[in-house]
C-alpha positions as CSV (number, residue, x, y, z in Angstrom):
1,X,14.0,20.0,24.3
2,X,13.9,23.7,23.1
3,X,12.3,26.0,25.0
4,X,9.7,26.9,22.2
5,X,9.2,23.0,22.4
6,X,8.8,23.2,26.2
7,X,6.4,26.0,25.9
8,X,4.5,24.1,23.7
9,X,3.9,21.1,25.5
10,X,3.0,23.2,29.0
11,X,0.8,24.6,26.5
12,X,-1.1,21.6,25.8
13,X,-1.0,20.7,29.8
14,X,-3.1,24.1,30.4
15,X,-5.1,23.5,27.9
16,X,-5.9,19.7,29.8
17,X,-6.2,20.9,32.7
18,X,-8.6,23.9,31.4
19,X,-10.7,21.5,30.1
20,X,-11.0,19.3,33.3
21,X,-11.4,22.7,35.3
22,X,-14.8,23.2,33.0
23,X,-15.9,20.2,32.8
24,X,-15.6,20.3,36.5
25,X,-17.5,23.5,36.5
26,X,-20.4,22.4,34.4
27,X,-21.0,19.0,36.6
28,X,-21.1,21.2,40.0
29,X,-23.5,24.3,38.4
30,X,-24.5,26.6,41.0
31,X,-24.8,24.3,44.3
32,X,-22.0,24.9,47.2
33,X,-18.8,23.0,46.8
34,X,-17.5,20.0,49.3
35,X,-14.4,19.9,50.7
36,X,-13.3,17.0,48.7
37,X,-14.3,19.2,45.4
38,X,-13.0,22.0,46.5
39,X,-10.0,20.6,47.1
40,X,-10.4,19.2,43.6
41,X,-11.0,22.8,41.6
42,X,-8.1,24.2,43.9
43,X,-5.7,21.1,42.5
44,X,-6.9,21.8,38.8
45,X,-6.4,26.1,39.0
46,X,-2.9,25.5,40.6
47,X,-2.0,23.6,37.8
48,X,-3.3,26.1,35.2
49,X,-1.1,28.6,36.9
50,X,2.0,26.3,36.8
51,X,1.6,25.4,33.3
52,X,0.7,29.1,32.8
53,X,4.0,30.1,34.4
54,X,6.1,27.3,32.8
55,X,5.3,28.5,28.9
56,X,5.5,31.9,30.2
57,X,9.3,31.5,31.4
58,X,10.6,29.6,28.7
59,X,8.4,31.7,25.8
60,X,10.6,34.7,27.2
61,X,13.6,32.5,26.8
62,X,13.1,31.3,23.3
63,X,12.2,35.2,22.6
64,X,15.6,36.1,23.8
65,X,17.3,33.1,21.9
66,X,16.2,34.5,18.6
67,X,16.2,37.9,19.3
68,X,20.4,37.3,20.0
69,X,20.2,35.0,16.6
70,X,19.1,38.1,14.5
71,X,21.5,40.7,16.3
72,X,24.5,38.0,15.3
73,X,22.9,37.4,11.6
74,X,24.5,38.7,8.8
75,X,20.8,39.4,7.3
76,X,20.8,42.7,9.8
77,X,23.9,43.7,8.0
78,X,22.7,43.3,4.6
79,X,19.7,45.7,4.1
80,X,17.4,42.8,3.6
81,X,14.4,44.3,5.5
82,X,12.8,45.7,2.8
83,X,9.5,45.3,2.2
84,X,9.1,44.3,5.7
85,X,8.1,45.6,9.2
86,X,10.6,48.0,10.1
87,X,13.3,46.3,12.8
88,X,12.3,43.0,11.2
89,X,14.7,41.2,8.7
90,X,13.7,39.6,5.6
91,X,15.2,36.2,5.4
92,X,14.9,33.5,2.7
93,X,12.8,31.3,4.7
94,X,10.1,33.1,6.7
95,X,8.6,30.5,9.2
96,X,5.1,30.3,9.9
97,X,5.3,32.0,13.1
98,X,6.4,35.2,11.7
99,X,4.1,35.3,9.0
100,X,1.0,34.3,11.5
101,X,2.6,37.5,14.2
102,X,3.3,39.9,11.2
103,X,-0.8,39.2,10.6
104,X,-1.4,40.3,14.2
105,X,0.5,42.9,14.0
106,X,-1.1,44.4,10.9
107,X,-4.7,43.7,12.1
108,X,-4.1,45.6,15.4
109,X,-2.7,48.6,13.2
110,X,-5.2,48.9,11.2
111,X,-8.7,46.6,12.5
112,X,-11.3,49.5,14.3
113,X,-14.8,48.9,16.1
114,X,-16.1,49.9,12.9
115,X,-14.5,47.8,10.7
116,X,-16.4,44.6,11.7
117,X,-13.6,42.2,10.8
118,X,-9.9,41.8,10.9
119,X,-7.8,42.2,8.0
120,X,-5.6,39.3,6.6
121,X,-2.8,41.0,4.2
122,X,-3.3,38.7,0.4
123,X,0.4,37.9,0.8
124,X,0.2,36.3,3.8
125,X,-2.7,34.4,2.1
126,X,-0.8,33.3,-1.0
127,X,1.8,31.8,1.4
128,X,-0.7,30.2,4.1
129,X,-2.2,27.7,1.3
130,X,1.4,26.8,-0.5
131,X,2.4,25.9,3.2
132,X,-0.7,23.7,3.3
133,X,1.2,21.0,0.4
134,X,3.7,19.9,2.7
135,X,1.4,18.3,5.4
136,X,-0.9,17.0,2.3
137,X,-0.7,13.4,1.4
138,X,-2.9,13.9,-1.5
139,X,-1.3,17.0,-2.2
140,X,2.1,15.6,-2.1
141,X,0.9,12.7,-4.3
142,X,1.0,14.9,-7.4
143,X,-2.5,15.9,-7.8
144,X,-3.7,18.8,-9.8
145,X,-4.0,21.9,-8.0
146,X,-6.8,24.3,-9.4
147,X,-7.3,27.9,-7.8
148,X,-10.6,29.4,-8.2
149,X,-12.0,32.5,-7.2
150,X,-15.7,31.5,-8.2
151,X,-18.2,29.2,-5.3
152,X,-18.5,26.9,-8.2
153,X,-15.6,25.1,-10.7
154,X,-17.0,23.1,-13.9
155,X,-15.0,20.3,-15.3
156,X,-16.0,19.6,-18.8
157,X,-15.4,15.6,-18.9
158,X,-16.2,13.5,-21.9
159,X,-18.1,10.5,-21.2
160,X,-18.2,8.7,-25.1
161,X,-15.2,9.6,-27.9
162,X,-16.2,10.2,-31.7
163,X,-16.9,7.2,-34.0
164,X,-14.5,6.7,-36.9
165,X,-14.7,4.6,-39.5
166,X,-13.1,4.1,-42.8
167,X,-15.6,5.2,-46.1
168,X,-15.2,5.4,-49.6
169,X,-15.0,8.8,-52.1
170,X,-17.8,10.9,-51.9
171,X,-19.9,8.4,-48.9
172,X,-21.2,10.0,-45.9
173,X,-18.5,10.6,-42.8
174,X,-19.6,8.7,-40.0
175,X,-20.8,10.8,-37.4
176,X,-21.9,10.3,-33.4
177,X,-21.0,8.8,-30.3
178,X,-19.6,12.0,-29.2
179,X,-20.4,12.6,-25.1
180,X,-19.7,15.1,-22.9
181,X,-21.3,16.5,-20.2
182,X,-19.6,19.4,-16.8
183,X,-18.1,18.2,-13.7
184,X,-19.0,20.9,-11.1
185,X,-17.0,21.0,-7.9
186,X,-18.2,23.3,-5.2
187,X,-14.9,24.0,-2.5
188,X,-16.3,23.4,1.1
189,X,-14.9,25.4,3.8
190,X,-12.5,24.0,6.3
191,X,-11.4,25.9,9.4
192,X,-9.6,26.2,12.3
193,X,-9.8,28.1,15.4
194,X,-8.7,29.0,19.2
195,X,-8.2,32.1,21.3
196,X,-4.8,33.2,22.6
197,X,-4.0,34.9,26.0
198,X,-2.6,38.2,24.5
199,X,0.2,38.0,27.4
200,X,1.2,34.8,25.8
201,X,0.9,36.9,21.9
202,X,3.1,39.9,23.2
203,X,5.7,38.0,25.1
204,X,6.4,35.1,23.2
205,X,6.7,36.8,19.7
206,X,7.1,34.3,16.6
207,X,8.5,31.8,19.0
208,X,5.0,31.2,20.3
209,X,3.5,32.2,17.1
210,X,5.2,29.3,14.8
211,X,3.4,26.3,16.7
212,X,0.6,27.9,16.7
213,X,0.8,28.3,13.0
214,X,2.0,25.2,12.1
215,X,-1.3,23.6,14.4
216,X,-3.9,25.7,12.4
217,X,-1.9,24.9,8.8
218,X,-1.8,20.9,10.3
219,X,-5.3,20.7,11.1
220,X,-6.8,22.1,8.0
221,X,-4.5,20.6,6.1
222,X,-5.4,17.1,7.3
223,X,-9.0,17.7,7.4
224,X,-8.5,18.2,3.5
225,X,-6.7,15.1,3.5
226,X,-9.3,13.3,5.6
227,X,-12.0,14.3,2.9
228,X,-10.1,13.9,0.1
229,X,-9.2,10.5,0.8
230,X,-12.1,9.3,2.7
231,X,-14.7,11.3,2.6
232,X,-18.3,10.8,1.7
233,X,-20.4,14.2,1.4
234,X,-21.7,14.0,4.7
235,X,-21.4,16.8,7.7
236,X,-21.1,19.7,5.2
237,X,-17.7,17.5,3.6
238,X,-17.3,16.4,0.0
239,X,-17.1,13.2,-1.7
240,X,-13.8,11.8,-1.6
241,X,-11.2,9.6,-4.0
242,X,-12.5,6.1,-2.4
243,X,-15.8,6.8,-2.7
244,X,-16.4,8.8,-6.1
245,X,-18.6,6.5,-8.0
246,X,-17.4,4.9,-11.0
247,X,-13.3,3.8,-9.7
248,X,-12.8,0.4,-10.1
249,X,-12.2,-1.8,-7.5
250,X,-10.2,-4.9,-7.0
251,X,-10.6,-7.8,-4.1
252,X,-7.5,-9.3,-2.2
253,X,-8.6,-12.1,-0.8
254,X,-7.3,-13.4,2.1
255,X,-5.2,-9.8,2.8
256,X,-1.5,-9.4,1.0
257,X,1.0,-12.5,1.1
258,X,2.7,-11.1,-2.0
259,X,1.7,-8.3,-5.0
260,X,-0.6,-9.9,-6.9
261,X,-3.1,-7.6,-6.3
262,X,-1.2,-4.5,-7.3
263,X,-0.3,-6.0,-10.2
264,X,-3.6,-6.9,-10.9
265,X,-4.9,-3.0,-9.6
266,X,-2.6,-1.6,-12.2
267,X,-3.1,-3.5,-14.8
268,X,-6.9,-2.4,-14.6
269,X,-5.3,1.2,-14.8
270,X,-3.3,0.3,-17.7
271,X,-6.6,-1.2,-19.5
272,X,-8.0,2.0,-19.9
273,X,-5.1,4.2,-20.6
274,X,-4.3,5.2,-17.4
275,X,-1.0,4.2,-15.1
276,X,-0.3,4.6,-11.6
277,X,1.4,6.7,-10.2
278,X,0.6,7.0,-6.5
279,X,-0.4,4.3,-3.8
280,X,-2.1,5.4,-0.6
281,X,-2.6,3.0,2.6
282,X,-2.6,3.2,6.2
283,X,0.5,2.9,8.0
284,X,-0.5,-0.7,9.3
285,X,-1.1,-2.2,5.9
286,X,2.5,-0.6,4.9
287,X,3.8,-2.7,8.1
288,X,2.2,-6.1,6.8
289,X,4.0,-5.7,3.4
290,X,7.2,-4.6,4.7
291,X,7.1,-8.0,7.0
292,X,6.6,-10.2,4.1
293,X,9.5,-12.5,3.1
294,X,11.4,-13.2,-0.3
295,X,11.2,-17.1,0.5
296,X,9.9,-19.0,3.1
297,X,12.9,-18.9,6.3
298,X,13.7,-16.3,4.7
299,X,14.8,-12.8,6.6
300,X,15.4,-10.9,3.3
301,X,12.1,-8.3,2.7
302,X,9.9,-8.8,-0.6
303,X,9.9,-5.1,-1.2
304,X,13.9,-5.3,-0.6
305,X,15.7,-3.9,-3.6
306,X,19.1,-5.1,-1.9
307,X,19.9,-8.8,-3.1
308,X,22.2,-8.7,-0.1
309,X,22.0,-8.1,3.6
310,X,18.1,-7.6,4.7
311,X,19.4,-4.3,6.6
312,X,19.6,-2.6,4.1
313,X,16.8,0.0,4.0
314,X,13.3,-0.3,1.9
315,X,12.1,2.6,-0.5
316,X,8.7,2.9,0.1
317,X,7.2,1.9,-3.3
318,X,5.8,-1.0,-5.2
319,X,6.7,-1.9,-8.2
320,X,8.3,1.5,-8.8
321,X,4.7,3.4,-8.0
322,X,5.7,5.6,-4.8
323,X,3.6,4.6,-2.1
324,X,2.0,7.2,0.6
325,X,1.3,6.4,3.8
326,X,-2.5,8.1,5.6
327,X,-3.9,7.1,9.2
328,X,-7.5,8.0,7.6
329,X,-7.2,5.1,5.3
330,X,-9.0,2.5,6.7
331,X,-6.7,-0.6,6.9
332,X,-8.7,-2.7,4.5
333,X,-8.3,-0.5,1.7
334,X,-5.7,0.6,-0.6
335,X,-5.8,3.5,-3.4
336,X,-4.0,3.2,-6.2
337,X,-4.7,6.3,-9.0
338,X,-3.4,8.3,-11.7
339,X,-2.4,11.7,-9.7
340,X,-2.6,13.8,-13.2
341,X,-6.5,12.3,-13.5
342,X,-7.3,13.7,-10.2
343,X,-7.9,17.4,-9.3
344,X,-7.8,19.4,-6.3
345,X,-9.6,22.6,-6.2
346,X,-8.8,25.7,-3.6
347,X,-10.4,28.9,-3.4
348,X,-7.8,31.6,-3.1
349,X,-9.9,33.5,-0.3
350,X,-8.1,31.2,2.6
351,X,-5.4,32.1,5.1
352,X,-4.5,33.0,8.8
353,X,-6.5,35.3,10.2
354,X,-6.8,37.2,13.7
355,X,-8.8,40.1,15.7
356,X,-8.3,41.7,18.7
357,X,-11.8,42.7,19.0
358,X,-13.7,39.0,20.0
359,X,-11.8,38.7,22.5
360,X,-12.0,42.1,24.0
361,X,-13.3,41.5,27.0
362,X,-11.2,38.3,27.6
363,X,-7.6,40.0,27.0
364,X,-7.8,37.8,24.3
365,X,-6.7,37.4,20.4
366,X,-8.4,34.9,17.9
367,X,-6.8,33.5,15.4
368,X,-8.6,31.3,12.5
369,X,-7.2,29.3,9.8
370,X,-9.8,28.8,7.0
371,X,-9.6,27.3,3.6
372,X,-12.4,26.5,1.1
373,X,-10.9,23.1,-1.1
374,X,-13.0,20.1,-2.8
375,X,-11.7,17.1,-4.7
376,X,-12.9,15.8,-8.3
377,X,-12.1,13.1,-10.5
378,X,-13.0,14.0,-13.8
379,X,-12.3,10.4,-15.1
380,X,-13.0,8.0,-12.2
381,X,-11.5,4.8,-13.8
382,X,-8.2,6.2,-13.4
383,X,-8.7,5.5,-10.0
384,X,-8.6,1.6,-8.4
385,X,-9.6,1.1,-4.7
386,X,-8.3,-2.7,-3.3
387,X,-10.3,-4.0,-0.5
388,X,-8.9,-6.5,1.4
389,X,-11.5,-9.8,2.9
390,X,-11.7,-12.3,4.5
């Protein structure tokens, strides 16, 4: 393991152990300790302090790692740091860490008791949400991606087309059946936060600062992902793709012993001028149709393009529809949609955040990750949900 790996995982020890030490704290309240419990919080602050240590030692290694990687890059010879923090190169990729410090950095320059609030640069907040895609199954599916600035985005979605018919010279043109009425789609906020020992901000540098990144850009990127897949409007969420009203559904009785049912789910797609182009199920259901067989005694996979040797690897698609795989996808159902007939709208206002001054009196720096996203589907029967029963 690498030493920013080991930091991280003593990281996630302390934080364990901190836990136990306050739940410990809150069960005893104010009454006198016995030995057996004292012996008990001793054990857990010993083992704060070790983990403490451990991602202290190996933060300053990492630190020293890179800092010996940038004085051996040919980027420090190049004149690339323009534009940036002076010292600091400017190289093709910029990992999360570095844009997540560069954000500390800034907001300590500049953040005053008077100012209320931290400041988060806007291009740091451009990058945050294009980092979000990557950890996105929905994202990654193809959907469209709308930026709005406004609390509110309309869809105008027509419900019933225009009536033609054929009429002689000089009759009246058939007229009606027109329909249309607005989508609105209010983005709900999503968020992330935690407090950082400022020891552990100073010393470790981006090495420290990239896990932590990537952990604030996972978890609000999969809380999107929970919603958009899953999610029903409850607990301040939105609606999401299985449950918008009006996607057809399809039963498959029995579970999947072959692909019936996706043939049957997109030929419902196809009915009403739509096609698939994404699949989304749970990793389990994925299993089950990789284990199905050719032929019965067979060992050759169903989903096997190979007509030779069942080694050989499986893409993960049916029927040519690329297939996605989501632990929030219950294991009964499968989604099978249209990714240009679905929409994904972001307010631009999210990205990293920090400020020195909440945790003031705890030698402490807060960092948030906060993004305000919803999920519409203008034109629902695009969309087929299978359910699998018994």
């Amino acid at each position: 393991m690498s030493h920013a790996e080991i930091a991280r995982v003593a990281m996630e020890k302390r934080e364990v152990a901190g836990n136990k030490l306050k739940a410990f704290t809150e069960r005893i309240g104010k009454r006198s300790l016995s030995a057996a419990e004292r012996k008990e919080e001793g054990s857990l602050l010993d083992q704060i302090k070790e983990h403490d240590d451990t991602a202290k030692r190996h933060i300053s290694a990492s630190a020293a790692e890179e800092m010996a990687m940038r004085v051996n890059s040919p980027l420090q010879q190049m004149g690339t740091s323009r534009g940036f923090p002076t010292g600091q190169a400017a190289g093709a990729g910029v990992i999360p860490g570095e844009l997540l410090k560069r954000s500390v950095e800034i907001s300590r320059g500049i953040t005053t008791t008077g100012t209320g609030k931290a400041f988060s640069p806007e291009e740091i907040a451009k990058k945050f949400v294009d980092l979000l895609a990557p950890q996105s199954v929905v994202m990654a599916s193809g959907v469209n991606r709308v930026q709005t600035n406004a609390e509110t985005y309309s869809f105008p979605v027509i419900r019933s087309d225009f009536t033609a018919g054929f009429v002689g010279e000089l009759d009246d043109l058939p007229s009606g059946g027109f329909g249309a009425e607005p989508l609105k789609v209010t983005p709900k906020k999503i968020a992330a936060a935690d407090m950082l020992a400022n020891e552990l901000v100073e010393d470790g540098g981006s090495a420290f600062m990239d896990p932590v990144a990537k952990s604030l850009m996972r978890s609000v990127s999969l809380g999107f992902d929970r919603e958009a897949l899953i999610g029903t409007g409850a607990n301040k969420g939105f609606v999401g793709i299985a449950n918008t009203p009006g996607i057809q559904t399809l039963e498959a009785k029995g579970g999947f012993k072959d692909l019936d049912a996706f043939v049957a789910a997109f030929g419902k797609l196809e009915a009403v001028n739509s096609k698939a182009t994404a699949v989304v199920m749970h990793p389990t259901t994925w299993a089950g149709l990789m284990a199905l067989r050719e032929a019965s005694g067979s060992l050759k996979p169903l989903l096997s393009e190979s007509a030779g040797s069942p080694t050989a690897g499986i893409q993960r698609a049916i029927l040519g529809v690329p297939v996605w795989i989501s632990s929030f996808m219950p294991g009964t159902d499968v989604l099978a949609y249209e990714a240009d007939q679905i929409f994904a709208v972001w307010r631009k206002d999210a990205g990293f955040q920090v400020s020195d001054q909440f945790g003031f009196l705890k030698d402490g720096t807060a960092v948030r990750a906060i993004a305000r996203a919803a999920i519409a589907v203008p034109n629902a029967a695009a969309v087929c949900k299978i359910t699998v029963t018994a």
